[in-house]
C-alpha positions as CSV (number, residue, x, y, z in Angstrom):
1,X,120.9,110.7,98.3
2,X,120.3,107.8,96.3
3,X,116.2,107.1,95.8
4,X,114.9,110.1,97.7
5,X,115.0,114.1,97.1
6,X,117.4,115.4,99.1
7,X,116.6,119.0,100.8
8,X,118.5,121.1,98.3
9,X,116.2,119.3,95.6
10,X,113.3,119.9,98.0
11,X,114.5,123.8,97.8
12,X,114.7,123.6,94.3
13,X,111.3,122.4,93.5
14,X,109.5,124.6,95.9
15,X,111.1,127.5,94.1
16,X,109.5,127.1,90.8
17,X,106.2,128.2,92.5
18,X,107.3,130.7,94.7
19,X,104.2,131.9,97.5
20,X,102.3,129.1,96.3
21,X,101.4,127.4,99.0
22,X,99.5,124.3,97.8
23,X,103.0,123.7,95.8
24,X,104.8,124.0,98.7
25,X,102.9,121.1,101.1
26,X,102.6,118.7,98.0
27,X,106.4,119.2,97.4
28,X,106.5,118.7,101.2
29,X,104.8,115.6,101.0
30,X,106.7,114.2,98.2
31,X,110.1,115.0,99.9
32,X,108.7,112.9,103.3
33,X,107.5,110.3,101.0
34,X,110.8,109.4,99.6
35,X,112.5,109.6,102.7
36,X,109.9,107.4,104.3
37,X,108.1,105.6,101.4
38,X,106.2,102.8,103.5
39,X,105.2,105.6,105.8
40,X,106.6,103.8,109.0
41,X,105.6,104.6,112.4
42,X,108.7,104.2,114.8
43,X,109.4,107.3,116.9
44,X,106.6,107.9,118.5
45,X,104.7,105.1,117.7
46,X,101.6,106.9,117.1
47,X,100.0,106.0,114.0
48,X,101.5,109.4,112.0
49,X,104.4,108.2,109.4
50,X,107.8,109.8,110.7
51,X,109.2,112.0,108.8
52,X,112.7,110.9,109.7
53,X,114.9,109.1,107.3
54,X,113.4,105.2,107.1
55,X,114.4,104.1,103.8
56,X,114.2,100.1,103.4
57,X,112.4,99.9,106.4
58,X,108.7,98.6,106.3
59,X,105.7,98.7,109.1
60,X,105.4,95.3,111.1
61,X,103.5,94.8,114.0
62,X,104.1,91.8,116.2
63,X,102.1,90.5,119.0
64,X,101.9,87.7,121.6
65,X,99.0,86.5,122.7
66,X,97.7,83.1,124.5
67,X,94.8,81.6,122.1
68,X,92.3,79.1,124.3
69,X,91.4,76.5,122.0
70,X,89.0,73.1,122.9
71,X,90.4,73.9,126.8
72,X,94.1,73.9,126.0
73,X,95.9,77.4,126.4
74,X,98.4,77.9,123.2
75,X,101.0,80.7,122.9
76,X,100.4,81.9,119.3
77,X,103.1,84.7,118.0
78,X,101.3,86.4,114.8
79,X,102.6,89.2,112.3
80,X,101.3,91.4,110.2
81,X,101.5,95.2,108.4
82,X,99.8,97.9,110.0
83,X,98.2,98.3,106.4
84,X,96.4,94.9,107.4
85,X,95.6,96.0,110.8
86,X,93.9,99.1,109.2
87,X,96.9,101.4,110.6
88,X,98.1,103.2,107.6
């Protein structure tokens, strides 16, 4: 896999410290974090990174709401990161 460990290479690593198990989680960690390296929240959406597979993808959150402004109601569509929104 091109830009992220693979699990062989994840196997490989882990096996240089053999029992250890702080090795082991940080190696862990690294292997999600290339897999999923803007930590994005899909399936389930609960605010934990997946650990699937979500290279290229990035964490946007998109809401509708109506704004009332000077007595006129306005749709307003907004966007923004979860990092903004304090989510990551």
């Amino acid at each position: 896999m091109r830009d992220g460990v693979t699990t062989e290479e994840r196997d490989r690593i882990k096996a240089l410290a053999p029992g250890d198990s702080n090795w082991s989680a940080l190696v862990d960690r690294l292997y999600h974090l290339t897999r999923n390296p803007n930590e994005v929240d899909l399936d389930p959406l609960d605010g934990v990174p997946d650990q699937a597979l979500r290279l290229g993808l990035k964490n946007v959150l998109q809401t509708n709401f109506v704004a009332i402004a000077y007595e006129h109601y306005e749709t307003v569509t907004t966007t923004s990161t979860y990092w903004e929104e304090g989510y990551s």
